[in-house]
Each structure stands twice: as structure tokens, then as C-alpha cells.
N, C-alpha and C positions, 0 to 999 in steps of 0.2 A: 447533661440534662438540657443546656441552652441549644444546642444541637438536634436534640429531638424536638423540643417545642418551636424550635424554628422550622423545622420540616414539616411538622402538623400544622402550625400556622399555615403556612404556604398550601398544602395540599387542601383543608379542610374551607379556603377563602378561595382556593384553585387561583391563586397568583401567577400565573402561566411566565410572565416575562419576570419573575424573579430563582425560576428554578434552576437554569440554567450557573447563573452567578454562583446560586448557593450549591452548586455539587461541584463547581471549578474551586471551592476555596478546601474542599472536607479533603481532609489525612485519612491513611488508612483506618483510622482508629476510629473517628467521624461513621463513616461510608458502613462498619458493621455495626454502628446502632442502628445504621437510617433502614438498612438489611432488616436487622431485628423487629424494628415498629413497623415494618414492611408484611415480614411474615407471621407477625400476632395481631393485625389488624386487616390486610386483607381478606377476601371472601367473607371475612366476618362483618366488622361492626362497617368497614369500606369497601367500594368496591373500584373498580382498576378505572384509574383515566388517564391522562395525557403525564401529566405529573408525578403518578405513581409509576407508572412505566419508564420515562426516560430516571427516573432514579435507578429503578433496581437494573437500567444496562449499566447506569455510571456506577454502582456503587457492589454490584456481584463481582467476587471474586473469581470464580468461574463462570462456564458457560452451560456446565450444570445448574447452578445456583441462580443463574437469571433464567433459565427455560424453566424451572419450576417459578417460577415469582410471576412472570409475564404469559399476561392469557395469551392464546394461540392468536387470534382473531384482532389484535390490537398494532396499529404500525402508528408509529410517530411522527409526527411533522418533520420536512425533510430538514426546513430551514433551522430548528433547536436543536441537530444531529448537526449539521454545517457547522452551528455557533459550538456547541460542546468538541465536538472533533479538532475544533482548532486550540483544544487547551489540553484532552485530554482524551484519550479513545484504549480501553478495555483490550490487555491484550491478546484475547482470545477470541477479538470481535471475529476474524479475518476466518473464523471455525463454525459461526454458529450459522445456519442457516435458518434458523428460524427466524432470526433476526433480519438477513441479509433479502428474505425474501418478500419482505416487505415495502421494497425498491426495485426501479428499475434496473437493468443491467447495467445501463452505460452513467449511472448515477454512481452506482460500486463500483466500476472503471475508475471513474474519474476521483473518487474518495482513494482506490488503491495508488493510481498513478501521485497522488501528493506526498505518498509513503504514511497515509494512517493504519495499513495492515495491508500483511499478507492473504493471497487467497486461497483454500485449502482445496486443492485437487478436484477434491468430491462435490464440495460447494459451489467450483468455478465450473462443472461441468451439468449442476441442475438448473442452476442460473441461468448459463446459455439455452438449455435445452427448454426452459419452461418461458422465457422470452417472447411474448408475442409479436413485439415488431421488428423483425428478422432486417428487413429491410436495410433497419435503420443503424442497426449494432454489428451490423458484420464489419464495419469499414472505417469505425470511425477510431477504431481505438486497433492497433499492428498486433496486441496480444490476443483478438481472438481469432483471425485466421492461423495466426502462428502457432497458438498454445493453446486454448479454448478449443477450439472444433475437436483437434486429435481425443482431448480429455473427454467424448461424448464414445467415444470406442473403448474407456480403458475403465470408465463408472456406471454405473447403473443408473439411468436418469428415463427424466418424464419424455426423454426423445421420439420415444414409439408413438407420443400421444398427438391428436389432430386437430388444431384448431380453426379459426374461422381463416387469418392470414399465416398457417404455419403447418408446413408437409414437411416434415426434414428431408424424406424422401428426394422431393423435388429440390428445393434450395440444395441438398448436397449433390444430384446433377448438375444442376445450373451452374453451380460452382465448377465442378468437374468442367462441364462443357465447353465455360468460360476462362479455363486455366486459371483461375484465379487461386486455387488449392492441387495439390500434387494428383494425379488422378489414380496413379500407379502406388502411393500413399495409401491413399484412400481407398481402394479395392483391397488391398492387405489390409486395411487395418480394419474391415469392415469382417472379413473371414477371420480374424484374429478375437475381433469381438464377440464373437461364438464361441471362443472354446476358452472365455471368462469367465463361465461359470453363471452366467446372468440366470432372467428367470427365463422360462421357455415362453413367454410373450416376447421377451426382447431378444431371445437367438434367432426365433422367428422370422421376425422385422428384419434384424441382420442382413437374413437370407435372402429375404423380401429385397433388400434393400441392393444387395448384388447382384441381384437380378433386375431390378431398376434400371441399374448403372450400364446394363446391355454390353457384361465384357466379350471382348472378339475373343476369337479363337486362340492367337497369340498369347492373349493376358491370361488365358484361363489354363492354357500349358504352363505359362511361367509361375502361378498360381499353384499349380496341382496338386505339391504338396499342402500348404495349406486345406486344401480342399480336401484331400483324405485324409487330415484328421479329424476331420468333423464324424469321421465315421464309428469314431472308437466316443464319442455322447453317447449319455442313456437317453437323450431325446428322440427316439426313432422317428418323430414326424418329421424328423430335417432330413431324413434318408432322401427321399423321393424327390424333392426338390433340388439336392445336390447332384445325384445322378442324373436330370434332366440338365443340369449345368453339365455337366461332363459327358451327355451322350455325343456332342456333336465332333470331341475329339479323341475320342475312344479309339479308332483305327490312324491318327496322327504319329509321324514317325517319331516322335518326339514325346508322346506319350508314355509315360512309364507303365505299362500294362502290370509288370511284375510287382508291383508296390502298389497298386490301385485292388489286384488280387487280393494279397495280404491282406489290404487294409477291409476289405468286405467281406472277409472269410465268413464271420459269423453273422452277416444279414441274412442268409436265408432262415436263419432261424426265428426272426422276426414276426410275431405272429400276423402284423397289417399286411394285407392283401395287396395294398399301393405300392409299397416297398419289396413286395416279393415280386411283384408286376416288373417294375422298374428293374430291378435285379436280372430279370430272367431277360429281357430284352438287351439289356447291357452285353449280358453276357454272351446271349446268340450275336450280336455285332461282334464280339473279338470273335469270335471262336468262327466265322465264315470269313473273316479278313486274315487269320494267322493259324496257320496249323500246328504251329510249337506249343500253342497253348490247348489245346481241344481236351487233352485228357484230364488239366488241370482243373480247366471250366467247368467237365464231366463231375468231376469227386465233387468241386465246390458245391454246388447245386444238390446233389444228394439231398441234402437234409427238408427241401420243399416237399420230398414223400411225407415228409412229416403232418405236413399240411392238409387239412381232410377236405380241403376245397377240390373240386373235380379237375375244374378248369385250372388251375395253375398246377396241378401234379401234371396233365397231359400235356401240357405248355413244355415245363421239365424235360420229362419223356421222350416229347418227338426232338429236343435240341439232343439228349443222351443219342438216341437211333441216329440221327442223321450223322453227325460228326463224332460221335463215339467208337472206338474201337471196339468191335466185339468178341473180340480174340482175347482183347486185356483181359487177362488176370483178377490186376488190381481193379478194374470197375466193375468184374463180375463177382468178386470177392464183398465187395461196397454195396451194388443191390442186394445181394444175398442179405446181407445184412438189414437193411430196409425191408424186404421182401413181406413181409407181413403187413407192413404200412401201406402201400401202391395199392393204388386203386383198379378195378379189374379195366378200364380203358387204358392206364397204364400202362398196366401189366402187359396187355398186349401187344403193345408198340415196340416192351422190351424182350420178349420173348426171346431174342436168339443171343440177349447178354446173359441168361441164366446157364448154369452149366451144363445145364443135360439138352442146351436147346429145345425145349417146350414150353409149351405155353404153363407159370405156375400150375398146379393141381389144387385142388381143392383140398385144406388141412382133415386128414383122417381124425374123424369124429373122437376126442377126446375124453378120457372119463372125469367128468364133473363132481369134484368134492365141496359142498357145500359148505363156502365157509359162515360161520357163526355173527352176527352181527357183535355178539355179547355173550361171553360166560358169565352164567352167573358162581355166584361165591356165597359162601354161608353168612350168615349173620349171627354171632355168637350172643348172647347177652351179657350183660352188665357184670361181672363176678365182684367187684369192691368197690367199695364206697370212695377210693380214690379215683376209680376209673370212671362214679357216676361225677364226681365234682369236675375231671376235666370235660367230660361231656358238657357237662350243662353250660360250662363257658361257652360252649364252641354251639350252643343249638341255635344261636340267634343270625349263622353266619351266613347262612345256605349250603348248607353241606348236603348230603343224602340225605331223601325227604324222610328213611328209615330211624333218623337219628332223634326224629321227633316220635317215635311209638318206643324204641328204648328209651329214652328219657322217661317216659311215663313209666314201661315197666320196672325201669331202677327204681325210682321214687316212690313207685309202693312197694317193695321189693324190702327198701332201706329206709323205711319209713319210721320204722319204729327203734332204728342205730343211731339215727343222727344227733348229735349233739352240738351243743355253744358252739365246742370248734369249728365242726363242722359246717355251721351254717357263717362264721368267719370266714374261713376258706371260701365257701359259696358267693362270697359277696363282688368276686367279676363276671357272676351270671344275673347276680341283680344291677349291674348296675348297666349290664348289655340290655337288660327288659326295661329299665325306665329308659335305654334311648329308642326302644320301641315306641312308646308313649304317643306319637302322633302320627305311628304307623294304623294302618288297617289289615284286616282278613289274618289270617292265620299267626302271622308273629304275635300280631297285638295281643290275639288269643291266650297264647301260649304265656306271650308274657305277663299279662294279667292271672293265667292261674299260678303261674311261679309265685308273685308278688305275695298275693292271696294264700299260698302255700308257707309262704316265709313267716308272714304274717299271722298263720294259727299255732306252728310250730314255737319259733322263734321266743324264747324267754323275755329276754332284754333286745327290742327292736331296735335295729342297730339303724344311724342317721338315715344310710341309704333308705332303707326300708320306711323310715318316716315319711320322707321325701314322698318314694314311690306308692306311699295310703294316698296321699293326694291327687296323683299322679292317673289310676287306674282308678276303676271300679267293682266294688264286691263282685268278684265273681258271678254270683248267680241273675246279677241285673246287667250282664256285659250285651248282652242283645238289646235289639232298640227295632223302633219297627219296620225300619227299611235295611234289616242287617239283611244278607240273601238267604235261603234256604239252607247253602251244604254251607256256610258256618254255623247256622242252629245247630243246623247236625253235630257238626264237632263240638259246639258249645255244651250240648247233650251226653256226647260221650265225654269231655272231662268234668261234669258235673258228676257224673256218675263215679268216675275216676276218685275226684276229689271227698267223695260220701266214703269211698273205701278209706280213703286217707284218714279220715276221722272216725272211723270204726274201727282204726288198725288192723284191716282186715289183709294177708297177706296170701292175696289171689293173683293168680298168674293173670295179664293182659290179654288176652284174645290175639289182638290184631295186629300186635307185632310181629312182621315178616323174619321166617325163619332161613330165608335166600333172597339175595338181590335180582332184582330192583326191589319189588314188593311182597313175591308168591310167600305162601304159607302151604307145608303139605298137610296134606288130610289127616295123614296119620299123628303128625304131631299134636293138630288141634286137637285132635281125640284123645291123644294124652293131658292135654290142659282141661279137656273139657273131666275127664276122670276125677282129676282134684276138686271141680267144684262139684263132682255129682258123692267124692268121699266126704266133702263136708255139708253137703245138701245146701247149696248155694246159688243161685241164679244169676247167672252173666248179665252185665250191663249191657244194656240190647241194642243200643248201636254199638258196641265194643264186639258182641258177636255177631252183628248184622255186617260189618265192616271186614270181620275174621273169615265169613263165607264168603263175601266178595272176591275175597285176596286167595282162598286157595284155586292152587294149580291146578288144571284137570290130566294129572297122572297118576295112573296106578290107584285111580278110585275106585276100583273095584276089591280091590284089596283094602283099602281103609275101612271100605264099605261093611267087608267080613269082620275085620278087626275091630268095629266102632258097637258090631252086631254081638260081640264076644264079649266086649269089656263096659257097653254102657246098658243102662235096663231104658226100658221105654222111652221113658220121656227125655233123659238127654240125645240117646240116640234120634229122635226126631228134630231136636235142636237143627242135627244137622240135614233133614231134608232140603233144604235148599242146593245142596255139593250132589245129591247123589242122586235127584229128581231134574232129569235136564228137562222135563217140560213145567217145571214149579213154577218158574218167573211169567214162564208164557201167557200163565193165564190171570196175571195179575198185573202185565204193562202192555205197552204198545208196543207194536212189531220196530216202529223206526226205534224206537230210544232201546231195545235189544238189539237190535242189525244193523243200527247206521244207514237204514235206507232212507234217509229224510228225502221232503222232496227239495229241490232248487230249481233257482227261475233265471230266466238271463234278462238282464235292463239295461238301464241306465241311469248313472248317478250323476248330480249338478256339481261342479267344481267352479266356486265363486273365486275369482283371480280380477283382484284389482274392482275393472266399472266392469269386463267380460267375464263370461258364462259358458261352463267348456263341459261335455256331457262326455263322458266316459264309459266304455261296457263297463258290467259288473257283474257276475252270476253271487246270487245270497241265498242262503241256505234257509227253506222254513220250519221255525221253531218256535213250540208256543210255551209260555210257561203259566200254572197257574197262579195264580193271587193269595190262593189260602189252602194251607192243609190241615187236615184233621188231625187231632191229636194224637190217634195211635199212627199215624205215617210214620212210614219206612225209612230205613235210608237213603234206599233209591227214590221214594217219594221225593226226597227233599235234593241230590242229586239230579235228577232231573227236572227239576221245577229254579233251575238257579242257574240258566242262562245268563241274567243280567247281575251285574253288577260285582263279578266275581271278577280279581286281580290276577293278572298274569303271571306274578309271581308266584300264585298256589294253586296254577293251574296241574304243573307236574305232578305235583303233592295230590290235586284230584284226581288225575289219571291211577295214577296209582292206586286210590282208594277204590275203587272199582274198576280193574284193568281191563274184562271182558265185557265192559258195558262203559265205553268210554266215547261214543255216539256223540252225546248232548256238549262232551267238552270240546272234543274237536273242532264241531261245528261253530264254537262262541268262537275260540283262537281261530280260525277259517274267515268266519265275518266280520272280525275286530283287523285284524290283518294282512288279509290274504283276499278279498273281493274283488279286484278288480288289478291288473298289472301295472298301472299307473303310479299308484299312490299304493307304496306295501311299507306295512308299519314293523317295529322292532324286528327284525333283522335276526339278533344274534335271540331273542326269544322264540325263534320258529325253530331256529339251527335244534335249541336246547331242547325244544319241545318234538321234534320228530326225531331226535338222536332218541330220547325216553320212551316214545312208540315204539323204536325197533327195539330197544333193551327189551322190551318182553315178550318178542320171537311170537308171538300168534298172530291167526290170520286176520289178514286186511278186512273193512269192512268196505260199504260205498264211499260211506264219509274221508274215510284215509285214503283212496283214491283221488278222492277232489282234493285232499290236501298235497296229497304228494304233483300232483299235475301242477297244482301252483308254483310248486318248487323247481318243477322241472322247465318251467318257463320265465324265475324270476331272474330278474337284472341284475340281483345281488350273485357271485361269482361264488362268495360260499355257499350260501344257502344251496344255489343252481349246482353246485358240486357233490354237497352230501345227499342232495333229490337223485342226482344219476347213478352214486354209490348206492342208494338203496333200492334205484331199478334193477342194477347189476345184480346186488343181494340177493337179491327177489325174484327174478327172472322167469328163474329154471324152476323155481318151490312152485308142488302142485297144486298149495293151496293160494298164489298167486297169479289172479286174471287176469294179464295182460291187454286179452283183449276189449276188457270194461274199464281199463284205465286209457286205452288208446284212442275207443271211442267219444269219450270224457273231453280227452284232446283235441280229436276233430271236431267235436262240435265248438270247444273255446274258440279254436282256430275259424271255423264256420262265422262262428258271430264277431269276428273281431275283436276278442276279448285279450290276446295276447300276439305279439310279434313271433311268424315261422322262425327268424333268424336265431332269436334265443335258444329253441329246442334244439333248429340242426346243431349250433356250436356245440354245444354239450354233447349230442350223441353221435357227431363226427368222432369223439374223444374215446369212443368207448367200441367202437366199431371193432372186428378182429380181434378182441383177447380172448374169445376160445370161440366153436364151432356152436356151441348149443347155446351161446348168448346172441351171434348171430342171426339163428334161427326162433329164437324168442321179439327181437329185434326186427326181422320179416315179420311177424304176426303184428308186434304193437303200431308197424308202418301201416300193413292193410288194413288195419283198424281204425285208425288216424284220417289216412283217404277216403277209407268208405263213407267217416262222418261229413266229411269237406263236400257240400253240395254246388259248392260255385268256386271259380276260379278264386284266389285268393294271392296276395302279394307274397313275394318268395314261394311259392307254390313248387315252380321249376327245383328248387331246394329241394324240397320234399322230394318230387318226385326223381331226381339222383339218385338221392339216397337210397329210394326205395332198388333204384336200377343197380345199382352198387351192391343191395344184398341178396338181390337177385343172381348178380353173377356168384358173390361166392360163395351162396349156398346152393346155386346149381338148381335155380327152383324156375318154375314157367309163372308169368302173372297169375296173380289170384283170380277167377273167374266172378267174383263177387265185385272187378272192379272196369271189368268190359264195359262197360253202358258208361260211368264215366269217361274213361278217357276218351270214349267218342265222343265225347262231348265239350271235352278240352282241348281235345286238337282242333278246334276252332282257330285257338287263341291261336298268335302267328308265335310267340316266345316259347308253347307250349309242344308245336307239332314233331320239333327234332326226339328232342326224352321221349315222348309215346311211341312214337315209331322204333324206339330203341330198346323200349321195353318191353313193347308187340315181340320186337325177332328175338328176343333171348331166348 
């Protein structure tokens, strides 16, 4: 106790010249109270000063135990550190840098040189490197040129960073220069520091940094292994920079050519364009200085067909023809193999390495089997009350949005089985809906009529359910007045749901789908509709309004007979909506049935910082109204619920009206997808156009503009599964390539998105069969005809286009004369037109 009230004295009157004394006289046993009142009193009732800091260095037993005690932001007086060190110094000081860096360098020199600590490698190597008067510390103390400098090569330190008096860069020349450090050291140890493992800002530097040092010819042969290990990094931006260090001794007799092969085998596959540049030049130098090597150089290179760049395949190419054998075997064995990838300028150049000596043929038109985006599969229902209890665990998870219309059908199904146990068992479904509790849209929904469900059932309310009376709201008050329209709707259908539930009325659901994703057949619902027309019953009318929605249009003419055979009048008119395809026509707007909205192109303000940055944006218009009439539809409410609907029940929407899914796209399109700059959730677009294609029917306008987004975003997935389903898509006749092409051209027209984006992706897809090709020609002259003015990477474009010209063996489109007269202006532009002209 006299121990702690002497240390609170002292810190609480800040005695500044008495702390020292008092932590030179404390024993182990001492040093863990003053520890203790250290860390139940600061940040709290104290806060850190001069006093409370040099205790917790003197009195932590670790170097854990004082970085937690000591703020970041606190250094101590050098002079109380002098007087304590001469009595007593922590033996883990020589480790802590948090401590250490608090001081000058040559301050911790001179503490190490009196033998108060060791200094830890890592420590001794941020020290120096974060040092700003370089000057002054290089020479006064023999340990840092000797052992310090090397330790900036073999740690991870602030050495890459620049400050007012401190380039390392330069100072490790100047060193060099002045013999003052080994130079021949120093160039290995600098190549050495690369393949540390650092981060890719400091292998950078490295490189940067050897290249500073201007090694001769000489150093960079004695060097050279070093240097081809750099090759085998997954950092490929250190390619390009290494190879320009090694082009200039690449035909040197001294050169190990054979080991510099090996060691590059696998850059051509590298997808940067810099690095395949660098490559193909390298390797045209050996291959015109050595002819032992030329067939090797031949195979290596191969894999740049890979590359759907023009200019570096033809690069390739003419080094193959010039000093390639055309007799080999093995290189005409290796094109063949490639032969599908080669670009038709290529191709040309290799013409007499194919074995039949001709120019490739054009691939004999192939017959196109249509693969499937999606099978769908049955959706069985619910057969026992155990299989409805693990459902309900599992409905809050995001699983199939189908698992939300069984749930409903079990529960009135098994409404009138359930028991005490039962609703026991049940209680890991209630207790996943009260963590809904401060969700919104559709869980919340759901979870409130569970609650609500437990709660009329339920004998004895079990805790949870207590709990979750609090938690939710009756049921039938869960709207409010700014809820959106399509939850009224569903709020409507389990109202309706839930009246069954208290009239034990055990009627089939409507609108659960009888196949994935959503469909429902005609003929089934005619079956459910039979039961309620056997007990003279009337469907909950969003429950059937939602049920017509969701059926399939197949073999409706056949339900048609069949619904005419087994229902009398008036249920059979239920279903006029399935079997009158002009029913909807004359009760909505053309856009929100066709997806023909209209769209505008602008611009939007992006406030960044005190600047103001204006971005394309094309946005979609949609109005919604403010109030509906009390008998509205479903689709009334459907389309009127643009705003404020969650991305997470967006799927779930699509699905509830799959052939009139217009008004949802367009929200996901404007929340998302407006403009290529700024694109929002990413893996919600992926999830949301993979669930479009799940239902195999045809595109509308609206999903042209979305899929265009895709096919020009920056994200790498998204832009992948966008070209998978042009691929899909292509060849299907109810697929109009040429209104999604022009869509294209006109983004491209306004600036709205980067050429480069698109070629990458459909260089990728070029050549996997003959009729993707020729689908692939069309969405290009579609593309072009929209592009009114020259436009950056243009020349791109129009390659490409020259590319499917050759192998589909077609003449320019005549729809695009008048342009290109008018492109061949540009001076970057006249070579490609003219090449497109002679084909």
C-alpha cells in the first residue's frame, strides 16, 4: 500500500524530479502494483503524462505490457531516460520500437554503445531508414555503414519513403560513388531485396533503385542470375523493368541465354501488354544474334496467340516467319495447336508453317446446340411437419426465394397438427425472426407474421415469443405510411393467408411455384383452383393475382381445354388473365409490359473533396404514383414501387411477376448500374442477372440496358457473366443483338463508358464457334453505326471488327461507308479503313 500511495502522490502533484528516484528503488513485486494502478486508472479517472509514461517503461514486464500502457503519441524527456538507464533499462527495451522511435538515431547509438541494450535487426533497420538527417548519422557511429545500411535490404522499412532531406535512392549512390559502402555489395543486395517477399511498393523501389545505381554491362552479367530470379515473382510489373536491365546484354558472350529461356518460359502468358512487348523484343535480339536458339524462341512465344491484342500476335508472327523453320514438325505441330486463337493478319504471315501450306480456311459452319442457362427442377411441397420445422429454421437465411411461398403452403397445410411440441421445436425459427427485428421489406414481413402466428396458436407463450410481442407489431398494423407499395401487396397476401389460418381453412396456396425458379403450370393451378371451386371458396386475390403472374406460357392451350372441362364459369374466368394475351394490354402501360421505358443521357455532379467532377450517366424514366385505389391490383402496386424497395427482395420481386419485370430492373439499373464510374454492389448485379437468365424468356429493352452495363463494367465478374450471357444469347432468335449493339454505340458515342473495357472481354470470346462469330459481326456493325464521332480506342473497335471480317469471310457492311469516310481523316485511323475497305 505505501508504494502505491507514493506513486499517486507523485503523479497526482506531477513531481516530475522525484519519479525517477522512485522507480530506481521498486523490486519486482513494487513495479506490478505501480502496473496495476497504472492500468485501472488510466484512460479512466487519469490520463497519460510525463510520469505515468516513464513508469509503465520502467515497471512493464514486457514489451507487450508497456505498448498497451503507453499512448502511441507520447516520447519522454531524453534527460529522465539518461538518469533511469544509468540504474536500470527494461530488457526488452533494445525490441520495442515504439519506444525507440521516439529518439534520434544517433541518441540510440550512443544508449546501445554504453551496453544498455541490444538492437533488434528490424528495429535497427526502421531507425535508420526513417532518420531524417542522413547526413549527420551515417559516419559518426562504424555500426551503420557496416551493419545498419546492409539491415535496409534484408527488413521491410519506411526506406522507399521521401522526405524533405532524405532520397535513399540518392544517399545509397553517393555512397556507392564515393566508395564509402561496397558497390558490388550493394547491387546484390539490392536484387536480393526483391525476392524478400516485401510488399510490391518496396520490390518496386528495389528495382527503381538498381536502376539508379546505372549498373555496367559487366555487373549486370555477374549479376544475372540474381536477375532471373526475379522472374519466377507473382509481381509481374517487375517483368518489364528487368528485361530493359538485361536487354543490353542479351547477345553478350557471357550471357547465359539458356537459363534466361527457362527462367521466362511462362511470361508470355502474362496478360500486361508491357511485358509481352518487352518479351517479344528480347527475344527477336537472341534469335537474329544466335541460330542454335531460333526454334526454341519459336515454341516459347507461342502462347502470345493467346493474346487477342492484334499488334502483339503479328509482332509474334513475323519473328515465327522470319527465323522459324517451316519444315519443323514440332513448330507446325504447336501452331496447329494455337490455330484457332491467331488472328487472321497472323495467320497470314504463317501460312506456309500450317501443314497443308495454306492460308487457314474458314471453320466449316458447325451445328449449334443451345446450351441452357438453367434447368429448371420440380419443386415438391412440404409432406410433414418435420420437414415444415426444418424449413422454417432455414426461411430467414436467403435461400430460394420459393422457400418463402412453401413455408406458407405448409403452415396452412399443418395448421391444424401442430402442437406444444411442435411449436418447442419451432423455437430456432422464432428466434431467427426476432433477429429480424430491425430489419426491413420482406424478412421483417415474414418475420412478423411467424411471430403473430406463434402468438394465436401457441398455449403457453414461451420466453422467446414474449420477447418477440414487444419486438414486432400485430400483424395487420405492420404497414405504415411510407411502406412501398409491392410490400402492401404481400402484406395483403399474408393477411389474407393468416384469416385462413384462423378459420382452419385447409386451402391449397395459389402462388407457390410448382418448377424453379418461380413458374407455376396452367394445368396445375387448375387443379388447385378445382378444390376451391369443390368447396365454393374464393381465392385470396393477391394469392391468385400473383399465381397468374407466375404461370409459364406452355402448352396453354391445353390447360385452356382442360380448365374448360373441369371448372364451371366463374372459376374458369379466374383464369382469363393466362389465356387472354391481350387482358393486361388494356389495363397498363405499354412500357411497364415491354420494358420499353424511355432513357436519357446527362450528367451527374460527383462532389470529391472542395472539387466537382460531372460524369456521363444514362437513367431510366419512371414514374410512380403516390396513391392507389383500393381494389388495385397486384401489378398496380408492382409498378407504382420503384422507390424505396431493398435490394435484397429485389430477386424475390422479379420472380413475383417474371414476365413483367420492366419497373424492377429499371430501379436495380438506376441504383447501380447509371453511369461506369461509380457502380454500386457488385456481387447484387452478379445475383440479380444470373436470376434473369434462370427464367429463359425473352429480353426486353430494359435488360438490354442492363446487360450493356455489364458488358462494360470494371468489375471482372460481373464483365464475365455479362459476356457469358451474350454468348448464351447470341444465336436465340428471340435475341436482338442488333438493339443491344446499338445501345452500345450510342454509350460509347456519349462517353459513358471506356472502348477498352468491351474489346477485353470480347477479344475472349472471339472464335468458339462459327455462328457466335457471325452473331459477333452484327453486334460490331451495330456498335459502329451508333459511334457518330471518332471516339478514344476506336482503332480497337474497329480491328476487331476487321478480325471478324476476315473469319467470317464477309465484305464491310454497307450501312458503314459514309463513316469510315469519314474516319479516315483521323491520321491513327487511315491504316484499319483501308484494310477493311480491301477485304
Amino acid at each position: 500500500m505505501f508504494i502505491a500511495e507514493e506513486f499517486k502522490t507523485i503523479y497526482l502533484n506531477y513531481k516530475i524530479k522525484e519519479i525517477v528516484p522512485f522507480l530506481k528503488k521498486l523490486i519486482p513485486k513494487d513495479k506490478k502494483e505501480v502496473v496495476s494502478i497504472l492500468k485501472k486508472h488510466i484512460n479512466k479517472e487519469w490520463g497519460h503524462n510525463t510520469i505515468s509514461v516513464l513508469a509503465a517503461l520502467a515497471c512493464s514486464n514486457t514489451k507487450a505490457e508497456y505498448e498497451k500502457l503507453k499512448p502511441g503519441y507520447y516520447s519522454i524527456p531524453v534527460n529522465l531516460i539518461d538518469e533511469l538507464f544509468e540504474s536500470y533499462v527494461p530488457e526488452w527495451i533494445g525490441e520495442s520500437y515504439l519506444f525507440l522511435e521516439g529518439y534520434e538515431y544517433l541518441k540510440i547509438l550512443e544508449w546501445n554503445s554504453k551496453g544498455y541494450f541490444n538492437l533488434n535487426e528490424t528495429v535497427s533497420a526502421e531507425l535508420l531508414a526513417s532518420s531524417s538527417k542522413t547526413d549527420d548519422i551515417l559516419f559518426t557511429y562504424p555500426v551503420t555503414l557496416k551493419s545498419h545500411i546492409w539491415l535496409l535490404f534484408e527488413h521491410e522499412s519506411s526506406i522507399i519513403g521521401s522526405y524533405a532531406e532524405r532520397n535513399w535512392k540518392d544517399i545509397l549512390k553517393k555512397l556507392s560513388d564515393e566508395n564509402k559502402i561496397d558497390r558490388s555489395r550493394l547491387l546484390k543486395a539490392t536484387l536480393n531485396a526483391i525476392n524478400f517477399s516485401f510488399s510490391k511498393e518496396h520490390n518496386t523501389w528495389f528495382l527503381e533503385l538498381f536502376i539508379h545505381l546505372e549498373p555496367t554491362d559487366t555487373e549486370i552479367i555477374r549479376l544475372q542470375e540474381e536477375l532471373f530470379l526475379i522472374f519466377h515473382s507473382i509481381q509481374h510489373s517487375l517483368f518489364p523493368g528487368v528485361l530493359k536491365v538485361l536487354n543490353p546484354v542479351l547477345t553478350d558472350n557471357d550471357f547465359n541465354t539458356q537459363d534466361f529461356l527457362q527462367s521466362v518460359g511462362s511470361l508470355m502468358t502474362v496478360p500486361t501488354k508491357n511485358t509481352t512487348n518487352a518479351m517479344l523484343q528480347a527475344l527477336e535480339k537472341i534469335v537474329k544474334n544466335n541460330k542454335k536458339y531460333r526454334e526454341d524462341v519459336c515454341m516459347l512465344l507461342m502462347p502470345v496467340f493467346l493474346n487477342k491484342d492484334k499488334t502483339l500476335q503479328t509482332k509474334g508472327a513475323k519473328i515465327i516467319a522470319k527465323y522459324g523453320d517451316q519444315n519443323s514438325e514440332r513448330l507446325q505441330n504447336e501452331l496447329n495447336f494455337y490455330k484457332d486463337s491467331i488472328l487472321s493478319d497472323a495467320q497470314t504471315l504463317l501460312n506456309e508453317f500450317f501443314k497443308k501450306n495454306i492460308a487457314p480456311e474458314i471453320k466449316e459452319q458447325q451445328e449449334y446446340t443451345k446450351d441452357l442457362w438453367y434447368i429448371s427442377q420440380p419443386v415438391f411441397p412440404i409432406e410433414t411437419i418435420e420437414d415444415f420445422i426444418f424449413l422454417a429454421s432455414q426461411i430467414f437465411n436467403n435461400n430460394e426465394t420459393y422457400h418463402f411461398d412453401l413455408f406458407l403452403d405448409g403452415i396452412v397445410r399443418f395448421n391444424d397438427e401442430f402442437t406444444e411440441e411442435h411449436f418447442f421445436q419451432l423455437e430456432p425459427a422464432f428466434k431467427a425472426a426476432v433477429k429480424r427485428k430491425e430489419t426491413l421489406g420482406l424478412h421483417h414481413l415474414l418475420a412478423t407474421f411467424l411471430v403473430n402466428y406463434a402468438l394465436l396458436k401457441q398455449k403457453n407463450t414461451s420466453k422467446i415469443l414474449q420477447d418477440a410481442r414487444l419486438a414486432f407489431p400485430v400483424l395487420e398494423n405492420w404497414c405504415e405510411k411510407k411502406t412501398p407499395f409491392i410490400f402492401k401487396a404481400y402484406h395483403q397476401l399474408l393477411l389474407g393467408i393468416f384469416e385462413l389460418l384462423k378459420q382452419n381453412k385447409k386451402l391449397p396456396v395459389l402462388s407457390v411455384p410448382d418448377h424453379t425458379p418461380c413458374w407455376i403450370s396452367a394445368s396445375k393451378l387448375v387443379d388447385k383452383l378445382k378444390i376451391y371451386q369443390q368447396y365454393n371458396e374464393q381465392p385470396i386475390p393477391f394469392d391468385l393475382q400473383i399465381a397468374l403472374l407466375r404461370v409459364e406460357k406452355k402448352n396453354l392451350r391445353e390447360a385452356e381445354q382442360y380448365a374448360k372441362e373441369d371448372l364451371n364459369e366463374d372459376y374458369f374466368n379466374l383464369l382469363k388473365p393466362v389465356f387472354d394475351e391481350n387482358y393486361f394490354k388494356e389495363q397498363y402501360e405499354k412500357e411497364y409490359l415491354d420494358g420499353s421505358f424511355h432513357w436519357d443521357f446527362g450528367y451527374r455532379k460527383i462532389y470529391k473533396w472542395n472539387a466537382t467532377e460531372e460524369i456521363p450517366q444514362l437513367l431510366v424514366s419512371i414514374e410512380n404514383k403516390k396513391e392507389l385505389a383500393e381494389d388495385a391490383s397486384f401489378l398496380d402496386y408492382l409498378f407504382n414501387s420503384y422507390h424505396g424497395v431493398y435490394d435484397r427482395d429485389l430477386i424475390h420481386i422479379l420472380y413475383t411477376a417474371p414476365y413483367f419485370s420492366g419497373s424492377v430492373v429499371a430501379k436495380k439499373y438506376n441504383e447501380n448500374l447509371s453511369n461506369a464510374d461509380y457502380q454500386y454492389d457488385i456481387k447484387g448485379n452478379i445475383a440479380f442477372l444470373d436470376a434473369w437468365m434462370k427464367l429463359n424468356i425473352p429480353f426486353q429493352s430494359i435488360h438490354y440496358l442492363f446487360l450493356s452495363s455489364g458488358l462494360f463494367n470494371k468489375d471482372k465478374t460481373f464483365s464475365g457473366m455479362a459476356f457469358e450471357v451474350l454468348i448464351n444469347k447470341a444465336v436465340s432468335e428471340d435475341f436482338n443483338i442488333q438493339k443491344l449493339g446499338i445501345l452500345m454505340g450510342e454509350k460509347i458515342n456519349f462517353g459513358w463508358a471506356p472502348v477498352r473495357r468491351f474489346i477485353d472481354g470480347v477479344s475472349g470470346v472471339i472464335n468458339l464457334i462459327t455462328s457466335h462469330n457471325q452473331a459477333l459481326e452484327k453486334l460490331l456493325i451495330s456498335i459502329l453505326s451508333a459511334i457518330k464521332k471518332p471516339v478514344f480506342n476506336l482503332k480497337k473497335l474497329l480491328e476487331l471488327y476487321y478480325e471478324l471480317l476476315n473469319q467470317n469471310q464477309s465484305k464491310v457492311d454497307e450501312s458503314l461507308l459514309d463513316l469510315f469516310q469519314e474516319w479516315k481523316k483521323e491520321n491513327n485511323l487511315k491504316k484499319i479503313i483501308h484494310q477493311i475497305n480491301n477485304q
